[in-house]
N, CA, C and O atoms as a Maestro MAE file, in Angstrom:
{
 s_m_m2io_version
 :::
 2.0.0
}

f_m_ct {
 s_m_title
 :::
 protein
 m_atom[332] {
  # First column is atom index #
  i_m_mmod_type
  r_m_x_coord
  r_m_y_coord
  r_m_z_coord
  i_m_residue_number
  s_m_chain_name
  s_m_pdb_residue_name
  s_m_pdb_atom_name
  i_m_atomic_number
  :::
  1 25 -6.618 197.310 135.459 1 A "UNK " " N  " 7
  2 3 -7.335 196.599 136.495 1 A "UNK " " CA " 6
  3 2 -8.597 196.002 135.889 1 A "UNK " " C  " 6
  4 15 -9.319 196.646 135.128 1 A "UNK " " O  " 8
  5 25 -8.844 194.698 136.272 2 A "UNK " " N  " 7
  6 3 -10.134 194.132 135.464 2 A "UNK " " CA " 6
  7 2 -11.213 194.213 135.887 2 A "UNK " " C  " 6
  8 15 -12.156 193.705 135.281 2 A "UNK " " O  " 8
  9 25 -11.440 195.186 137.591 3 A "UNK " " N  " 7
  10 3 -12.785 195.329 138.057 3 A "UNK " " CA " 6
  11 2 -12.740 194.116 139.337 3 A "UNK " " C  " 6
  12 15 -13.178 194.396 140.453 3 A "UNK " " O  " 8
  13 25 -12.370 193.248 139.137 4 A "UNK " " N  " 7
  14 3 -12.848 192.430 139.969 4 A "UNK " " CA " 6
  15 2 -12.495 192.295 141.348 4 A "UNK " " C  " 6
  16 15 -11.302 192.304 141.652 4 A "UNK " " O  " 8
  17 25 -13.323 192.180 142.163 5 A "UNK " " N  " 7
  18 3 -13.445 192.327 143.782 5 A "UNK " " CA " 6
  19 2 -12.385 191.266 144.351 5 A "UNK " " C  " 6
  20 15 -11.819 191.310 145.443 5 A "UNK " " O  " 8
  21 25 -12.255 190.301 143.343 6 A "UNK " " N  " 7
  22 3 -11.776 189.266 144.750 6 A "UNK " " CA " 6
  23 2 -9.952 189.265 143.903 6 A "UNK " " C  " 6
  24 15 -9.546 189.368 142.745 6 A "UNK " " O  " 8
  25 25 -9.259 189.076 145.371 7 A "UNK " " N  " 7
  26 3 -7.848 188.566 144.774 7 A "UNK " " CA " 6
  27 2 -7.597 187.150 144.552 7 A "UNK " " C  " 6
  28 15 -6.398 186.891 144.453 7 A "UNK " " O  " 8
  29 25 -8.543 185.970 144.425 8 A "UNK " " N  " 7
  30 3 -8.415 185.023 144.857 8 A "UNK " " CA " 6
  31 2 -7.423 184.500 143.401 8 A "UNK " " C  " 6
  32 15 -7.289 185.255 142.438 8 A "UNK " " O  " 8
  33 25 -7.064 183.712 143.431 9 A "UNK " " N  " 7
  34 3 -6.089 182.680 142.161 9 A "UNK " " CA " 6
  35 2 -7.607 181.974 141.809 9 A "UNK " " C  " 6
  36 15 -8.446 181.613 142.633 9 A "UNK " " O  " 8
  37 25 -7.675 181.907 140.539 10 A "UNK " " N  " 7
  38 3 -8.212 180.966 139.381 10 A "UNK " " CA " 6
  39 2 -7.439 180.099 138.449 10 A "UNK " " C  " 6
  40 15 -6.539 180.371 137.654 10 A "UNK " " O  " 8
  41 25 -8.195 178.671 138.846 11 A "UNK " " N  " 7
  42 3 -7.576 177.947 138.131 11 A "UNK " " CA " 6
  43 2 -8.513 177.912 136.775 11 A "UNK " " C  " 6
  44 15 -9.723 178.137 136.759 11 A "UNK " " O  " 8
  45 25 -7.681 177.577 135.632 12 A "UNK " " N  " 7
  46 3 -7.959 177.406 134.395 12 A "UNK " " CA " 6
  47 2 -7.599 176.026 133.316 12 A "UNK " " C  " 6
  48 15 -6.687 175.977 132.490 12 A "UNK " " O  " 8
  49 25 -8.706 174.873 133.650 13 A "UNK " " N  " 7
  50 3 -7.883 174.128 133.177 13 A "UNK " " CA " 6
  51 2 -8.034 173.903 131.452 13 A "UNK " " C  " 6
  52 15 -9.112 173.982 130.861 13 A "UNK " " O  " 8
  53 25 -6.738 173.613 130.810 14 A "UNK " " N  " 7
  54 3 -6.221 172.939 129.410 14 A "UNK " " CA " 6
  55 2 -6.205 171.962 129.353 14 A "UNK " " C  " 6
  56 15 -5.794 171.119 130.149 14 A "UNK " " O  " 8
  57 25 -6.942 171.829 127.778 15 A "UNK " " N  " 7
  58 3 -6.754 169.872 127.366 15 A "UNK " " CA " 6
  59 2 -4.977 169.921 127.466 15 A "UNK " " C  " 6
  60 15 -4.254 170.898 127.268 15 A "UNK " " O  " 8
  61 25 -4.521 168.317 127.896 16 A "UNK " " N  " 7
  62 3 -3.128 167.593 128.078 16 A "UNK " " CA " 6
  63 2 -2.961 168.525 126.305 16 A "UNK " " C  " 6
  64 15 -3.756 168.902 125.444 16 A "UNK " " O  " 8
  65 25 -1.589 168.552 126.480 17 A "UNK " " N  " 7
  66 3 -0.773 168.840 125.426 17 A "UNK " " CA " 6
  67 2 0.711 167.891 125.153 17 A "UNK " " C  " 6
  68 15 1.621 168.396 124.494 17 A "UNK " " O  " 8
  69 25 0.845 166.435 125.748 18 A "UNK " " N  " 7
  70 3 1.841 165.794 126.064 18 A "UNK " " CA " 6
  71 2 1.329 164.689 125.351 18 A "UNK " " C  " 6
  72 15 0.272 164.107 125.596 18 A "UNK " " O  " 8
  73 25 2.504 164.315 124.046 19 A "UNK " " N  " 7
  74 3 2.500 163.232 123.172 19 A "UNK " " CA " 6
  75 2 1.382 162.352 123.456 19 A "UNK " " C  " 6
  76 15 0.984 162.284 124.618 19 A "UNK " " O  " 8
  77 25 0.935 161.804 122.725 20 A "UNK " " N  " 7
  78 3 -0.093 160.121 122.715 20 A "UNK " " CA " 6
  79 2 0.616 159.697 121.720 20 A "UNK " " C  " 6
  80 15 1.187 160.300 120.811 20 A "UNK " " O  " 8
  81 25 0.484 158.124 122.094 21 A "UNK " " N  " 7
  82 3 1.386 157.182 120.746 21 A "UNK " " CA " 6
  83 2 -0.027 156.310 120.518 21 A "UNK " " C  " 6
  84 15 -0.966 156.332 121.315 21 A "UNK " " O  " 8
  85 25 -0.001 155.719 119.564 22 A "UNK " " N  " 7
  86 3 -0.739 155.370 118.718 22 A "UNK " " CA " 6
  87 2 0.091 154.094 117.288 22 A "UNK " " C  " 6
  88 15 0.826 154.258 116.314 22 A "UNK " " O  " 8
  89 25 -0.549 152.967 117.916 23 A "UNK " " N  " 7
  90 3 -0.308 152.043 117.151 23 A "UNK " " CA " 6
  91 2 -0.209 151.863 115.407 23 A "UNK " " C  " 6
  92 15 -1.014 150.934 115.346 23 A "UNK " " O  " 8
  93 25 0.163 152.065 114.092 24 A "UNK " " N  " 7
  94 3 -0.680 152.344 113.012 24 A "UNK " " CA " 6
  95 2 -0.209 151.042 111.824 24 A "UNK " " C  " 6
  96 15 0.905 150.989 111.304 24 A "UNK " " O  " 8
  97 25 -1.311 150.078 111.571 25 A "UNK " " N  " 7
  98 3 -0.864 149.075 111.309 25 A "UNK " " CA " 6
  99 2 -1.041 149.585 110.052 25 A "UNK " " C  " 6
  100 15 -1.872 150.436 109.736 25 A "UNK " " O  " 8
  101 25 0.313 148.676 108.845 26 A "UNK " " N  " 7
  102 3 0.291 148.891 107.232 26 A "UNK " " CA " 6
  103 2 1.376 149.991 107.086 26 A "UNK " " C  " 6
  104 15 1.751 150.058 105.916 26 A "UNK " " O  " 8
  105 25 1.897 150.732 107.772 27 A "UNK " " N  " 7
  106 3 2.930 151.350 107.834 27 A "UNK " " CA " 6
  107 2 4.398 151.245 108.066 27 A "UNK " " C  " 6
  108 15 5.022 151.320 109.125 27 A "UNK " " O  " 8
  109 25 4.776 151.073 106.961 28 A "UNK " " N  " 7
  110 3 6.218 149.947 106.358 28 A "UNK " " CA " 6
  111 2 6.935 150.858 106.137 28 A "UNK " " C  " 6
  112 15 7.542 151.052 107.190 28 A "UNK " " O  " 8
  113 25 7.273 151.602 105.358 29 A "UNK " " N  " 7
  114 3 7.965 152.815 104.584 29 A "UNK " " CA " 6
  115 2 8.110 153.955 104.244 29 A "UNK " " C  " 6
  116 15 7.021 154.520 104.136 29 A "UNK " " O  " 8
  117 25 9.238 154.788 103.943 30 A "UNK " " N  " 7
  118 3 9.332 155.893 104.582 30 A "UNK " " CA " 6
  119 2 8.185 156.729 103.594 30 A "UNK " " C  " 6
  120 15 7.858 157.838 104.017 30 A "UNK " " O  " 8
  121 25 7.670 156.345 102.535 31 A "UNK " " N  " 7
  122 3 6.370 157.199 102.136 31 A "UNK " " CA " 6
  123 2 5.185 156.821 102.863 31 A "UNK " " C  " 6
  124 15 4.300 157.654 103.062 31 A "UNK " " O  " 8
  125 25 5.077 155.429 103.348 32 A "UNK " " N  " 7
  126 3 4.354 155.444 104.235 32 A "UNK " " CA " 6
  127 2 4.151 156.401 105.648 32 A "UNK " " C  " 6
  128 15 3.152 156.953 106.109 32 A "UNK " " O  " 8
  129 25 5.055 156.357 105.943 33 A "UNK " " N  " 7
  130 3 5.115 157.562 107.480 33 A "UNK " " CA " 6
  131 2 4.967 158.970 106.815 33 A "UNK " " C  " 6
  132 15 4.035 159.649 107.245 33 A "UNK " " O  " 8
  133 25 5.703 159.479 105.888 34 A "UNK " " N  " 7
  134 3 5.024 160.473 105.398 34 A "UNK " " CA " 6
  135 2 3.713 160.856 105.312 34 A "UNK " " C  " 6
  136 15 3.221 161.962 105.537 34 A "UNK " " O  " 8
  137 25 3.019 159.489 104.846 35 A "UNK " " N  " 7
  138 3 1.701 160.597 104.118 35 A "UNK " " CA " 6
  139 2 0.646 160.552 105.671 35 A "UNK " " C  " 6
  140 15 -0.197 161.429 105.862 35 A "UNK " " O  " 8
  141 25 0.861 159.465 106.616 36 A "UNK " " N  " 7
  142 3 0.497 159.136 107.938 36 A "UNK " " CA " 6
  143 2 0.824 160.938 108.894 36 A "UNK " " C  " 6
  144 15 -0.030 161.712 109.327 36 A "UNK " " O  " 8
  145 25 2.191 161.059 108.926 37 A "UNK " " N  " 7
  146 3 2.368 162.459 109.335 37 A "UNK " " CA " 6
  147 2 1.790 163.072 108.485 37 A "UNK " " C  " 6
  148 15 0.849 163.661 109.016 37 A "UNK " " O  " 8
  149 25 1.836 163.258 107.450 38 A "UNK " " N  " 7
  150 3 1.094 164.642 106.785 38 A "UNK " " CA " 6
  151 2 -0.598 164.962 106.675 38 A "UNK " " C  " 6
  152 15 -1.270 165.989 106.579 38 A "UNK " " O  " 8
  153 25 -0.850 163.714 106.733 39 A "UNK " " N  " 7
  154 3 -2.862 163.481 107.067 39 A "UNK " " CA " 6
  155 2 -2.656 164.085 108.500 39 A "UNK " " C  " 6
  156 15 -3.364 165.089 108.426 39 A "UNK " " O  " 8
  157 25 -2.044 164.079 109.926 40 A "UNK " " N  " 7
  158 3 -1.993 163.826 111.047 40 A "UNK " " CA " 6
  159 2 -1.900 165.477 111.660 40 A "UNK " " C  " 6
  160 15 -2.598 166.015 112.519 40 A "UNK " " O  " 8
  161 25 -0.677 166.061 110.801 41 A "UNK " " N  " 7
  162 3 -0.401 166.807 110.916 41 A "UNK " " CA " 6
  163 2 -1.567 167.990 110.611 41 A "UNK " " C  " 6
  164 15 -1.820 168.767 111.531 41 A "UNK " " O  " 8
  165 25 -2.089 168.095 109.669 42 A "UNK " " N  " 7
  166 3 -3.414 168.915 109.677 42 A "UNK " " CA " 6
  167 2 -4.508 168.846 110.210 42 A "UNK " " C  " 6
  168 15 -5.403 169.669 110.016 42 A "UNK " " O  " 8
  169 25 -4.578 168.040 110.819 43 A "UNK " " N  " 7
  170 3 -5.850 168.150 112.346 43 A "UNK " " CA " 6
  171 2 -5.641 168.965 112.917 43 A "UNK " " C  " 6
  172 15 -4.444 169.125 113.156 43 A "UNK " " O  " 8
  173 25 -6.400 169.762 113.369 44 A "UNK " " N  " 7
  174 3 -6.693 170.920 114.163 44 A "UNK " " CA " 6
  175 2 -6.226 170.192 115.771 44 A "UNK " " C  " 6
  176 15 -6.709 169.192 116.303 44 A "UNK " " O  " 8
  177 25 -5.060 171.155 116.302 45 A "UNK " " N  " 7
  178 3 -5.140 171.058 117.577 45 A "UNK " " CA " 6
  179 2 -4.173 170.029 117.696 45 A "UNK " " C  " 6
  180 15 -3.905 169.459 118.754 45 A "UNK " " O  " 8
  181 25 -3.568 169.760 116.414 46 A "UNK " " N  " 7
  182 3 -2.069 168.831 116.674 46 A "UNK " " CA " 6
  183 2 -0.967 169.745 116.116 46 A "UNK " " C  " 6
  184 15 -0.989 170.408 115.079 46 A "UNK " " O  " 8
  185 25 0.126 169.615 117.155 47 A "UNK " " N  " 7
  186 3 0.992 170.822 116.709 47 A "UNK " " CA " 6
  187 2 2.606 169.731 116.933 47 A "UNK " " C  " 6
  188 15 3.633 170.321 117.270 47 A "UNK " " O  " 8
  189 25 2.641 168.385 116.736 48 A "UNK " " N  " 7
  190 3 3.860 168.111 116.646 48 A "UNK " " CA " 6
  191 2 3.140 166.269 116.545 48 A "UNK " " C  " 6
  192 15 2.148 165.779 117.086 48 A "UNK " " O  " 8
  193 25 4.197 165.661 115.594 49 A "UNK " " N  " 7
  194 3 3.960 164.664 115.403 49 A "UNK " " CA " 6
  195 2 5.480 164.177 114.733 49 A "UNK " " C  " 6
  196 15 6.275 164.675 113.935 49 A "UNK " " O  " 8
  197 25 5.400 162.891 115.547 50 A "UNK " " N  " 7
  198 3 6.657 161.993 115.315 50 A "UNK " " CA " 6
  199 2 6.758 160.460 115.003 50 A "UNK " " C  " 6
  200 15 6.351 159.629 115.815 50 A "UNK " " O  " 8
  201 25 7.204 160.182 114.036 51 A "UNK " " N  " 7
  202 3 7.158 158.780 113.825 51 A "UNK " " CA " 6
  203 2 8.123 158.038 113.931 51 A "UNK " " C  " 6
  204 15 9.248 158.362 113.549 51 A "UNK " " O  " 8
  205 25 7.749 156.577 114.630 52 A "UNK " " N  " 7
  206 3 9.032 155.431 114.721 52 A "UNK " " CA " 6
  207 2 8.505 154.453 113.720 52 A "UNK " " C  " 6
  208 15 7.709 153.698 114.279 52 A "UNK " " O  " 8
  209 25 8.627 154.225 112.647 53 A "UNK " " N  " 7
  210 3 8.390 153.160 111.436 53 A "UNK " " CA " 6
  211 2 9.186 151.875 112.137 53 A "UNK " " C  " 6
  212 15 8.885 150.685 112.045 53 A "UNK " " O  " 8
  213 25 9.921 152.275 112.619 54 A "UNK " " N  " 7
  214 3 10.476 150.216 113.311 54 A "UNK " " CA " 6
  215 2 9.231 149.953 113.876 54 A "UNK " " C  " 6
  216 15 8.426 149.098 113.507 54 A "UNK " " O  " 8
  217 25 9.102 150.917 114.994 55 A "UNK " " N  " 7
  218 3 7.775 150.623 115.667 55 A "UNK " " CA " 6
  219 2 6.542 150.664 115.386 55 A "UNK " " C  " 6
  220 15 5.952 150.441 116.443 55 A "UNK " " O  " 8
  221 25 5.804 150.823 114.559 56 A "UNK " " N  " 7
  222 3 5.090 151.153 113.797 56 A "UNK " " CA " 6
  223 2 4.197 151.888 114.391 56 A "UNK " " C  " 6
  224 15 3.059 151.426 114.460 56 A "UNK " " O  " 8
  225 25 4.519 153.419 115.059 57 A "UNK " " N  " 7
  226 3 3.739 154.153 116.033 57 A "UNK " " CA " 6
  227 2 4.266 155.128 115.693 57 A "UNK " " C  " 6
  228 15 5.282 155.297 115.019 57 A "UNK " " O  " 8
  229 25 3.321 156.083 116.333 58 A "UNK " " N  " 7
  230 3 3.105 157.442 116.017 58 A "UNK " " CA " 6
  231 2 3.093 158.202 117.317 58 A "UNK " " C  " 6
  232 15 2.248 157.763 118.097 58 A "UNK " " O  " 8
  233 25 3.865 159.315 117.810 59 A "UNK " " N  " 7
  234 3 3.105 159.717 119.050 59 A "UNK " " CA " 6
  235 2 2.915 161.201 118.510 59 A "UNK " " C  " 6
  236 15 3.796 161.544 117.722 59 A "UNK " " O  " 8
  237 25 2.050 162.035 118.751 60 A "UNK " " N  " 7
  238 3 0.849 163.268 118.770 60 A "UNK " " CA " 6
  239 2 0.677 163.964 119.750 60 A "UNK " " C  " 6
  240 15 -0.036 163.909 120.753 60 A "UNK " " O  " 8
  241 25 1.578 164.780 119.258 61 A "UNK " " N  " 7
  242 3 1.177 166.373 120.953 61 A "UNK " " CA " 6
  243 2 0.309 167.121 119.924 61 A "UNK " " C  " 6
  244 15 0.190 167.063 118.700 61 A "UNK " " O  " 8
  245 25 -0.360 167.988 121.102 62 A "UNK " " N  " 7
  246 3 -1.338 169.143 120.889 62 A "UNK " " CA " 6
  247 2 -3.276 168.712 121.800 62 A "UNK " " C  " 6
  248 15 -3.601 167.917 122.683 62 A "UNK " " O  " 8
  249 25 -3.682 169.234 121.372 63 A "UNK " " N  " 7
  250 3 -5.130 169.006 122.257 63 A "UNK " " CA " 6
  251 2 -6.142 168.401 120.866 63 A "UNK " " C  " 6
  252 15 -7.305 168.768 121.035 63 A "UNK " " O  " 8
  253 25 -5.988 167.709 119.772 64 A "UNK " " N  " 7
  254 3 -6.519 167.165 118.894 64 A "UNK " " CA " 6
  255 2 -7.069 165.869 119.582 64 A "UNK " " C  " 6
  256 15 -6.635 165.126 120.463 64 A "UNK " " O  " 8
  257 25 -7.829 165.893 119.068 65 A "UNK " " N  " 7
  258 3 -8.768 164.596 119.928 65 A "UNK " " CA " 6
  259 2 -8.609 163.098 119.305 65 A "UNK " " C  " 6
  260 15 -8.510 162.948 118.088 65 A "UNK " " O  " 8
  261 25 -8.589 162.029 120.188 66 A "UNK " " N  " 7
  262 3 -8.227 160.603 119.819 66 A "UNK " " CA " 6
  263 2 -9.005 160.459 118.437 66 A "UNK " " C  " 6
  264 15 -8.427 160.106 117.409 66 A "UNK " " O  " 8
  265 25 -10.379 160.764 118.495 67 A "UNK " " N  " 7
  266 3 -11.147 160.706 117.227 67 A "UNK " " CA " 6
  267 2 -10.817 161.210 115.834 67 A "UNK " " C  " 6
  268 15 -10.933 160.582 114.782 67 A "UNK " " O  " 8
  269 25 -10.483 162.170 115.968 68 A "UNK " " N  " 7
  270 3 -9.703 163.988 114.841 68 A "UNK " " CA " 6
  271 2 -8.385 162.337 114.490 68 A "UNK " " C  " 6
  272 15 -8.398 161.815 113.375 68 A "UNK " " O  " 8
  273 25 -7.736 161.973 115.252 69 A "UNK " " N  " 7
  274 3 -5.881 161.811 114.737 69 A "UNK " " CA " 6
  275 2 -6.311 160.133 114.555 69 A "UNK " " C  " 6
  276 15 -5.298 159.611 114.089 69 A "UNK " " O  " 8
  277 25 -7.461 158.995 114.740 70 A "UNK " " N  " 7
  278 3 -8.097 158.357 114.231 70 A "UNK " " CA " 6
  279 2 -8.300 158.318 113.245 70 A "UNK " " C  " 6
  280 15 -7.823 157.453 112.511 70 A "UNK " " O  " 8
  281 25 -9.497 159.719 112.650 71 A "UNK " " N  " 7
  282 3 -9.880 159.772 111.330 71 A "UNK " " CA " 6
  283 2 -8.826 159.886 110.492 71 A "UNK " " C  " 6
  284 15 -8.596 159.056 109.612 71 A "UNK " " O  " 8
  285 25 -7.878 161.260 110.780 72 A "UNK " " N  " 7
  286 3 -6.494 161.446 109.920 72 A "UNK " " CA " 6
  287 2 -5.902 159.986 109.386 72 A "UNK " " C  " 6
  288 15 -5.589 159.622 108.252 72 A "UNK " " O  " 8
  289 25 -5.878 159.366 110.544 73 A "UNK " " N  " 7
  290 3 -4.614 157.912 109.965 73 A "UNK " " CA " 6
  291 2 -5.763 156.896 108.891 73 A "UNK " " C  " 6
  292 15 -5.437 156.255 107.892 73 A "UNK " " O  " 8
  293 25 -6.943 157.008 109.412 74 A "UNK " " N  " 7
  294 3 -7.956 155.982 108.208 74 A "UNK " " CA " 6
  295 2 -7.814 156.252 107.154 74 A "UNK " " C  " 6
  296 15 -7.525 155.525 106.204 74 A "UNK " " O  " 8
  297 25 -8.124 158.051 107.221 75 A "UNK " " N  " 7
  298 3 -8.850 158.824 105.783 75 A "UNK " " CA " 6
  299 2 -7.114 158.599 104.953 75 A "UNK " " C  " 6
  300 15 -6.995 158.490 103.733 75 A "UNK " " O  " 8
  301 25 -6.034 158.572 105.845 76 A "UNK " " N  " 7
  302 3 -5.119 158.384 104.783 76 A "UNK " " CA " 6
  303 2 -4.461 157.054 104.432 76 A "UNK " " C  " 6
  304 15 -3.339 156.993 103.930 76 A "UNK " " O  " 8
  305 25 -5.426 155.691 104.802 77 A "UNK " " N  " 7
  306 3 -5.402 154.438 103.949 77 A "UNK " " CA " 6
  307 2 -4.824 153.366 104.934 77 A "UNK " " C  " 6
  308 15 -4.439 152.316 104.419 77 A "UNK " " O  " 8
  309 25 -4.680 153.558 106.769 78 A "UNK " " N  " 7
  310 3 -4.154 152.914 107.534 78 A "UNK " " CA " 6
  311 2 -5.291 152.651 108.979 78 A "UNK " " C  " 6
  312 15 -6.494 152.909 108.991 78 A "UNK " " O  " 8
  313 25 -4.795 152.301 109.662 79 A "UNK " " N  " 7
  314 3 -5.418 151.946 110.764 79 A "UNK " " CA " 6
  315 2 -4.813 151.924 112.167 79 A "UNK " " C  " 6
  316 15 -3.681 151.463 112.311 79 A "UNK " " O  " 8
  317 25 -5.492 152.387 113.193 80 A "UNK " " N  " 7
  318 3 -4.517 152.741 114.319 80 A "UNK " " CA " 6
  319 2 -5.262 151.272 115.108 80 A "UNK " " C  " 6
  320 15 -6.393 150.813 114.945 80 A "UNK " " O  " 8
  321 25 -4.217 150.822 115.930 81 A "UNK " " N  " 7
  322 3 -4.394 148.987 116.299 81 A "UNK " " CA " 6
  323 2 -4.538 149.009 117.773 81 A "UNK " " C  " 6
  324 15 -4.961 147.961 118.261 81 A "UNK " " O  " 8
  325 25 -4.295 149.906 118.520 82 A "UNK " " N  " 7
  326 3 -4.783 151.043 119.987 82 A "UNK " " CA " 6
  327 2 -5.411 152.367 119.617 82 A "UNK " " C  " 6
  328 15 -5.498 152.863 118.493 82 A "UNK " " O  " 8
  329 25 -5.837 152.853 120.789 83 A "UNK " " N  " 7
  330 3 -6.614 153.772 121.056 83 A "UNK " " CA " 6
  331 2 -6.646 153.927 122.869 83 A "UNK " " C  " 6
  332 15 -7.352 154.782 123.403 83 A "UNK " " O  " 8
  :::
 }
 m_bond[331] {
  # First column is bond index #
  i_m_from
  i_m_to
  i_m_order
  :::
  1 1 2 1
  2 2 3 1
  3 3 4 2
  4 3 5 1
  5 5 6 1
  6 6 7 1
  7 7 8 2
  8 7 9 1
  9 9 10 1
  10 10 11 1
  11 11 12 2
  12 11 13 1
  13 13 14 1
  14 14 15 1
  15 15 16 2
  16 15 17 1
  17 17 18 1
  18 18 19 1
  19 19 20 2
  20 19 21 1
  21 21 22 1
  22 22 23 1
  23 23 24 2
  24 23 25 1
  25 25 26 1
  26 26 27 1
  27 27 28 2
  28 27 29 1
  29 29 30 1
  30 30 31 1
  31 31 32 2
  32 31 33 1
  33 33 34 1
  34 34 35 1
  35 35 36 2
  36 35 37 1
  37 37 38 1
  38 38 39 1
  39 39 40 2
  40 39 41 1
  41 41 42 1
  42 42 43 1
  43 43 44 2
  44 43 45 1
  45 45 46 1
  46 46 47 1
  47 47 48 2
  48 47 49 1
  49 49 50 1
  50 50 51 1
  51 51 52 2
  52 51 53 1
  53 53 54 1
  54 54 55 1
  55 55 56 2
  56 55 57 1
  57 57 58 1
  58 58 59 1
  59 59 60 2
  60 59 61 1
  61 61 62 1
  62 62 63 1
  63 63 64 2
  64 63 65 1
  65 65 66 1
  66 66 67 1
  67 67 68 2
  68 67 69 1
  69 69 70 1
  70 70 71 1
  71 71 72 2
  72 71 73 1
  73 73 74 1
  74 74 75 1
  75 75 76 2
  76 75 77 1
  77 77 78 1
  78 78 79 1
  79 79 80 2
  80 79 81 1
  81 81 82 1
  82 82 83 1
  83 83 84 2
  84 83 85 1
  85 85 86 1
  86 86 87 1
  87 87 88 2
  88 87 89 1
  89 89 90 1
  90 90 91 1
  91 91 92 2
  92 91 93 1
  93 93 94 1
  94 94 95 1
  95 95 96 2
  96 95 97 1
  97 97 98 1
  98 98 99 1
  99 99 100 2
  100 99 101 1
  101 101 102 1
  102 102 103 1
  103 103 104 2
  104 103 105 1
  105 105 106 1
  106 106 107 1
  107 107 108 2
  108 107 109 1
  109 109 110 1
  110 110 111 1
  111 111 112 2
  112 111 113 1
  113 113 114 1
  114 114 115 1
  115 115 116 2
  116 115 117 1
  117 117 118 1
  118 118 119 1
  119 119 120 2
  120 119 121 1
  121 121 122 1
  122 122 123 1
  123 123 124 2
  124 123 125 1
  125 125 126 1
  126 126 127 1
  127 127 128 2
  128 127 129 1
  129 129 130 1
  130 130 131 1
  131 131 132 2
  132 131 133 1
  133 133 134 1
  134 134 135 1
  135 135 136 2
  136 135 137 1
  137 137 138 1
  138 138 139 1
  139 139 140 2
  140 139 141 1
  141 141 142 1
  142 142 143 1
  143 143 144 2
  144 143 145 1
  145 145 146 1
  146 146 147 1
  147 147 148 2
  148 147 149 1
  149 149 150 1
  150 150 151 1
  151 151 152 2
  152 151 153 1
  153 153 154 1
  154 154 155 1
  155 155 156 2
  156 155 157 1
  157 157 158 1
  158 158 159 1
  159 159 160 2
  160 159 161 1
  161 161 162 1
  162 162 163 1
  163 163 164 2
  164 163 165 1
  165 165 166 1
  166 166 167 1
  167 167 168 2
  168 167 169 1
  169 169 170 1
  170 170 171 1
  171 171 172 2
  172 171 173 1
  173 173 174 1
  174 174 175 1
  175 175 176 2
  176 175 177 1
  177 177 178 1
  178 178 179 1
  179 179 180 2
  180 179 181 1
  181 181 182 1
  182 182 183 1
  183 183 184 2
  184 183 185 1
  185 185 186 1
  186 186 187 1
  187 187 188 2
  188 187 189 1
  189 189 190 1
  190 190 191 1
  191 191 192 2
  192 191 193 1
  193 193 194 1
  194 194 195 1
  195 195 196 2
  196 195 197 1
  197 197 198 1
  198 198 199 1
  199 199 200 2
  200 199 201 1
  201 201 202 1
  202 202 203 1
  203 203 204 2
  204 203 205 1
  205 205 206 1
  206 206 207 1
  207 207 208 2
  208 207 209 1
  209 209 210 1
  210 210 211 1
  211 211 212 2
  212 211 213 1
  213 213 214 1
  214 214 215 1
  215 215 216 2
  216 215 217 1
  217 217 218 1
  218 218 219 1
  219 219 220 2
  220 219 221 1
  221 221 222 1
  222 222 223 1
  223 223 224 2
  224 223 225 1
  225 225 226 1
  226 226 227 1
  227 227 228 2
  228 227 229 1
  229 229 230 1
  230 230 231 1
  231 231 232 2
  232 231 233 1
  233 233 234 1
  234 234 235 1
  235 235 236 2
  236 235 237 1
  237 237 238 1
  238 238 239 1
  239 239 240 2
  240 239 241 1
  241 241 242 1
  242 242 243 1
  243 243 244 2
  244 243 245 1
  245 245 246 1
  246 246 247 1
  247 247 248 2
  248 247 249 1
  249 249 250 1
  250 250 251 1
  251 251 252 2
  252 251 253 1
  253 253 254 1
  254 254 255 1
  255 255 256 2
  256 255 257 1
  257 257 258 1
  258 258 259 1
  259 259 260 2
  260 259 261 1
  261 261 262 1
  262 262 263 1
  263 263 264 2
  264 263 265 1
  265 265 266 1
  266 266 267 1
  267 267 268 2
  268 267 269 1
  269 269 270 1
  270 270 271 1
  271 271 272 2
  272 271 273 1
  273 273 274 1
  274 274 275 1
  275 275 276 2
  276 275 277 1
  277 277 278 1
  278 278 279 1
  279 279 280 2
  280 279 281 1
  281 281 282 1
  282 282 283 1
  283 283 284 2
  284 283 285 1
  285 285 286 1
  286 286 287 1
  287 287 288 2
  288 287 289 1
  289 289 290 1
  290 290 291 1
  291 291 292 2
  292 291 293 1
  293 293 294 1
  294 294 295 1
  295 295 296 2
  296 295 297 1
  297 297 298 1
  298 298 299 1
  299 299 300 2
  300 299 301 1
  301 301 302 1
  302 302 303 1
  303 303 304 2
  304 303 305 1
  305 305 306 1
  306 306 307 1
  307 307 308 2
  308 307 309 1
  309 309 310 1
  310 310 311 1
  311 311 312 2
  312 311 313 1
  313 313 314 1
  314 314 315 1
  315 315 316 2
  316 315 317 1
  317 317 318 1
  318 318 319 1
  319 319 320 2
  320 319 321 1
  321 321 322 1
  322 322 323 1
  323 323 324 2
  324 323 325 1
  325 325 326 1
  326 326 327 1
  327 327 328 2
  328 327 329 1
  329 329 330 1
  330 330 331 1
  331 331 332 2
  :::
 }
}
């Protein structure tokens, strides 16, 4: 028992955890999408990432922030063309 007086329900809210896509221009080939997922993928707070190279987009589940999966795609030599 945790002590507490009231039975009431608490809500608790979580950052979205449901894909964002993301435009990423310069991304042609399949080492290209690689190294795009693999910069992407080590941001804190991204726990799944998928790429369409026809499309040249990316979409990003987890609670990693537009900024965090931004920097990832720059710092690894590309540019995201939305936000």
């Amino acid at each position: 028992m945790c002590g507490c007086a009231s039975n009431e329900t608490q809500t608790v809210e979580t950052p979205a955890t449901e894909g964002r896509d993301y435009l990423v221009s310069g991304m042609t080939c399949q080492p290209c999408a690689t190294r795009v997922s693999t910069a992407v993928r080590a941001v804190s707070g991204v726990t799944d990432v998928t790429v369409d190279l026809t499309a040249g987009r990316i979409t990003v589940a987890g609670t990693a922030s537009d900024a965090d999966v931004h920097a990832a795609v720059v710092g690894a030599g590309y540019q995201i063309t939305n936000s």
